[in-house]
C-alpha positions in Angstrom: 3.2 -2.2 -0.7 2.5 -0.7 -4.0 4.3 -2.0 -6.4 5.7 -0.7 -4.0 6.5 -3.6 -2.9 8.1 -3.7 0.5 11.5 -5.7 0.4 12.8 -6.5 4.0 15.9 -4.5 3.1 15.2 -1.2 1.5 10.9 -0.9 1.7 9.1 0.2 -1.0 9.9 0.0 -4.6 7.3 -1.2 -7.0 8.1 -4.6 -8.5 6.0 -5.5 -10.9 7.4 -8.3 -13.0 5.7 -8.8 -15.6 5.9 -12.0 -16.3 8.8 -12.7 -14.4 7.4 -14.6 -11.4 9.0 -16.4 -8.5 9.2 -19.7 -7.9 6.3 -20.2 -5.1 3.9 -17.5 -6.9 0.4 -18.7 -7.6 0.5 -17.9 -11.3 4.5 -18.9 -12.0 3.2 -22.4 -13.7 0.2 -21.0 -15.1 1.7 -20.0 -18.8 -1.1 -17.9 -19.7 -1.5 -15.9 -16.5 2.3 -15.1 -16.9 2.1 -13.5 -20.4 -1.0 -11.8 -19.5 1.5 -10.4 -16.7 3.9 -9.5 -19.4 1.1 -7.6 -21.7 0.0 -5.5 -19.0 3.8 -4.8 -18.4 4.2 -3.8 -21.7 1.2 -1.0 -21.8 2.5 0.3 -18.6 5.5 1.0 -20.2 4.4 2.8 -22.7 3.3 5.2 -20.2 4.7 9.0 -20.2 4.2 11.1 -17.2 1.2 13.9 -17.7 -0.3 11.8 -20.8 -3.8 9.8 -20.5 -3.0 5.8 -19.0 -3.3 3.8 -22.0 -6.5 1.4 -20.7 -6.0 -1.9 -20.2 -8.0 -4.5 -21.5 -9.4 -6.6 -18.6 -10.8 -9.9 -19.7 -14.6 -10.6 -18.5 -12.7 -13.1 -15.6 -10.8 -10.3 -14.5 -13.6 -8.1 -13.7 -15.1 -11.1 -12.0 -12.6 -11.7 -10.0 -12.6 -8.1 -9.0 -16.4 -8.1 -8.4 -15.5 -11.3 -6.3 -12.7 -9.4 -4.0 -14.4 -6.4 -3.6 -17.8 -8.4 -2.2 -15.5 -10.4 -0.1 -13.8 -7.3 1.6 -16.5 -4.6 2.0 -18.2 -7.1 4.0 -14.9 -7.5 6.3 -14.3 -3.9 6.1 -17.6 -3.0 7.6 -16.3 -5.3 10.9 -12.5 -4.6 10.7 -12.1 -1.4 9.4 -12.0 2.1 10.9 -14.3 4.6 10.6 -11.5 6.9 8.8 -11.5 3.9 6.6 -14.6 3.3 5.5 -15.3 7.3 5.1 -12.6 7.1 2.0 -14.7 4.1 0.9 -18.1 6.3 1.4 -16.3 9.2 -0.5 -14.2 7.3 -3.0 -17.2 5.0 -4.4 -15.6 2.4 -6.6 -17.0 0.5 -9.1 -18.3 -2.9 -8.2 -18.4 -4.5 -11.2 -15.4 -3.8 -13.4 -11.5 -3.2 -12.6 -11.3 0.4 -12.7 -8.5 2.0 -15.2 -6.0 4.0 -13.2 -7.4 7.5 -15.1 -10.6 6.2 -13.4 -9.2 6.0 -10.2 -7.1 9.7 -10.8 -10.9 10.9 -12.0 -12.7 10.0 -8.6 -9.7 10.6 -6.2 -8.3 13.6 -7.5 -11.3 15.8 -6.7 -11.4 14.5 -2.7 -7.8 15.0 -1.6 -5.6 16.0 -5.0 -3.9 12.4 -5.6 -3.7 10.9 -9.1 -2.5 7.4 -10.2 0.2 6.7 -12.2 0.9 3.0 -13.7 4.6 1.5 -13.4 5.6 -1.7 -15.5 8.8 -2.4 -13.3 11.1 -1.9 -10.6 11.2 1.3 -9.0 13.1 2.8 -6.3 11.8 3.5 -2.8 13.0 6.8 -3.1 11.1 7.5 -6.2 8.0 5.8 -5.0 7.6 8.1 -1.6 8.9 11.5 -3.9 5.9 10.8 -6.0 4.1 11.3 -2.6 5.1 14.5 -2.2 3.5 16.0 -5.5 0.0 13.7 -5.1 1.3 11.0 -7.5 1.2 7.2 -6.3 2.8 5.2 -8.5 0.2 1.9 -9.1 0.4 -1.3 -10.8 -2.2 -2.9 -13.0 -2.7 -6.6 -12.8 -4.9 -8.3 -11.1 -4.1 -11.9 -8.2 -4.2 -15.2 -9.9 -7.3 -16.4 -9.7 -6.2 -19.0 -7.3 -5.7 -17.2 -4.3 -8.5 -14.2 -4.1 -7.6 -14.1 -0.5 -4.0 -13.2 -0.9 -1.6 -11.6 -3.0 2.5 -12.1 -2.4 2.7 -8.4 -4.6 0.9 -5.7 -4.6 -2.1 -5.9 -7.6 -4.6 -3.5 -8.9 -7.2 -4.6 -6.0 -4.3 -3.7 -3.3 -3.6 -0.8 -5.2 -7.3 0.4 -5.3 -9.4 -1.4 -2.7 -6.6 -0.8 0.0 -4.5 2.6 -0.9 -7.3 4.5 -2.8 -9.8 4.5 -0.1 -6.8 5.4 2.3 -6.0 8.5 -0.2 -9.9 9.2 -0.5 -9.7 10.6 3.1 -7.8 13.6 3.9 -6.5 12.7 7.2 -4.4 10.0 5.6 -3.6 11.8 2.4 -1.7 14.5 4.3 0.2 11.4 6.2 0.9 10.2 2.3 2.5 13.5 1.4 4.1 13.9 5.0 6.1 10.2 3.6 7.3 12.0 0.3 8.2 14.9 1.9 10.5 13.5 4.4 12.1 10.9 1.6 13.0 14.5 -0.2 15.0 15.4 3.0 16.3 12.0 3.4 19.6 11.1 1.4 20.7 7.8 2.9 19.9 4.3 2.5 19.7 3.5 6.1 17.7 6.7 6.9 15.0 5.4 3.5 15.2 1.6 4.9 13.9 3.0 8.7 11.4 5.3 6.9 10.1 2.6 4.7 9.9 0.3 7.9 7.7 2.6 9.2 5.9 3.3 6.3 5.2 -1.0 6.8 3.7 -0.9 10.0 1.5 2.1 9.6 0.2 2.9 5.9 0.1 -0.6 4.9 -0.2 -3.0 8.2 -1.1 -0.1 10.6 -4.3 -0.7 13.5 -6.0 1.2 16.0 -8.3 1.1 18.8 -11.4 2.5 17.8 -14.3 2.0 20.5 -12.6 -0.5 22.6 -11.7 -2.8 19.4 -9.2 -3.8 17.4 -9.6 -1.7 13.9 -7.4 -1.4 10.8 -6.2 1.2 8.9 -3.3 0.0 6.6 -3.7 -0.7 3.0 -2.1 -4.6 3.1 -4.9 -5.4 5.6 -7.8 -4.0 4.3 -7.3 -5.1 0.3 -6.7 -9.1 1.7 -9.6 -10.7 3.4 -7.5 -13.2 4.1 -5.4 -10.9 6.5 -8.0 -9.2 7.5 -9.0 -12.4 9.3 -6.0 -13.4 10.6 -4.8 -9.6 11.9 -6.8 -9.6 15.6 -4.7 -12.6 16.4 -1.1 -10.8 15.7 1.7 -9.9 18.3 0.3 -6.2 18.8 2.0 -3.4 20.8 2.2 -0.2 21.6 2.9 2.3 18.8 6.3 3.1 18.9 7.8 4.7 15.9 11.2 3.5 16.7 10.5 0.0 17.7 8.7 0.1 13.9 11.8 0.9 12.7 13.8 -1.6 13.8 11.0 -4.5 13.5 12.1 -6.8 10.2 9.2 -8.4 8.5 8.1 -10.8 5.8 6.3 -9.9 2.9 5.1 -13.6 2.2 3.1 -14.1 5.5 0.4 -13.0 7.3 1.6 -9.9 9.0 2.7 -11.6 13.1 3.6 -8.7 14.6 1.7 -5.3 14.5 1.9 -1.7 16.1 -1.3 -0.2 17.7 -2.3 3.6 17.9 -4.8 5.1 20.5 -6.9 6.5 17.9 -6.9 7.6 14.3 -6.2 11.5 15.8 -3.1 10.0 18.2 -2.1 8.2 15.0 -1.6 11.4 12.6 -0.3 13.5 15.4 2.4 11.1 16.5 3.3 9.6 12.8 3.1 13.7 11.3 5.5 15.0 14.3 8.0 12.3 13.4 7.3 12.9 9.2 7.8 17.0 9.6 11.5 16.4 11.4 12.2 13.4 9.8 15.8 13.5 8.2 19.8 11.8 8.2 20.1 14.0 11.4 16.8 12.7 13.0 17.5 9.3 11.8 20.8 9.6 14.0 19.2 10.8 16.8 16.6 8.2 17.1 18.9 5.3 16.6 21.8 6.2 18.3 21.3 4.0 21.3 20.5 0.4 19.3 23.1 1.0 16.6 26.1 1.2 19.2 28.2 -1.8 19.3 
């Protein structure tokens, strides 16, 4: 969900509006939320790949709200979380008390597994999003929820960004599964092929649980960075792991997450998600959907 935001049709590409807000977002009537929206924007697009990340200039209410979040979900992590999880959060070591600048974030994850962050002011495509995978590059936004809703965010924001895909990226396990996603969307040239890998990018990466010790644990990025999912996910439709089924499974970015794929353990997760990365092309894409997309 990144700004990659996850669109039911084509996955991934990041979304950030500015100030550009739907209809139903927390912040769309709140006039000053929305042109702080649009000023953070605005540095982002500024931004030229290689260069330093122009800073931007949290307000003391933002880093609250960030101090707020990240209290709220380390105490749910430490209960919902896996221990793959929670040894990128160990490792990583974010800052508690101020919304970290992206060059921040590059600075304390690049030395663990190689990944730097980038920031993006607008739409982006799925393919570019998962190719930025591929060379250690994952393209972030910058803003931060409306105050409203700590709990929940409809996009992806700096704390989903951080709290949810950094820790994931801190642990090397999962960073290999990151570039495994980039290097298959090199080898991928069609949109239906990107739309089934970005499915499955969904129900893994960012919604993706396991059974760890007998119990229910998560992994993905959109469940760990909203303590308001993380509360709802044990009472989900879960099933088996089943790359395919993932494929084929339409969801809804707005809502809790119902319906949720389950791996054995973290070690059955990257084996059976890395075998299916490393072959993963048009041709595969074929071969795995050939039954369901007959007439």
């Amino acid at each position: 969900m990144t700004l990659a935001l996850l669109d039911k049709q084509t996955g991934p590409g990041v979304l950030a509006y500015g100030g550009n807000l739907a209809g139903d977002h927390p912040g769309f009537r709140d006039a000053a939320y929305r042109a702080r929206r649009a000023s953070v924007a605005a540095i982002a697009s500024r931004y030229r790949p290689g260069c330093p990340v122009a800073p931007v200039p949290y307000a003391p209410e933002e880093h609250a709200l960030w101090a707020q979040c990240l209290r709220e979900l380390r105490a749910r992590h430490e209960r919902f979380a896996c221990e793959e999880f929670l040894s990128g959060v160990d490792a990583f070591g974010a800052p508690v008390d101020h919304v970290p600048q992206l060059d921040e974030v590059s600075s304390l994850l690049n030395p663990l597994t190689g990944f730097c962050y980038e920031p993006v002011p607008g739409l982006v495509s799925p393919r570019d999003f998962y190719r930025a995978l591929a060379g250690g590059r994952f393209m972030s936004t910058q803003y931060i929820r409306h105050h409203s809703v700590p709990y929940y965010t409809p996009e992806p924001d700096v704390i989903h960004e951080v709290v949810g895909h950094a820790h994931q990226l801190a642990s090397p396990l999962f960073a290999t599964v990151y570039r495994k996603f980039g290097d298959a969307a090199y080898r991928v040239t069609r949109d239906d092929a990107m739309q089934f890998l970005s499915r499955v990018f969904w129900f893994t990466v960012e919604f993706g649980v396991v059974w760890e010790h007998g119990d229910l644990k998560a992994y993905g990025a959109g469940v760990l960075s909203s303590f308001g999912e993380l509360e709802a996910f044990t009472h989900a439709d879960v099933r088996p792991f089943d790359i395919n089924d993932m494929g084929q499974q339409d969801y809804d970015i707005t809502r809790y997450q119902p319906v949720l794929f389950v791996a054995d353990s973290v070690d059955a997760l990257a084996g059976q998600l890395g075998a299916f990365l490393d072959g993963y092309d048009d041709e595969a894409f074929d071969r795995i959907t050939r039954d369901w997309r007959r007439p």
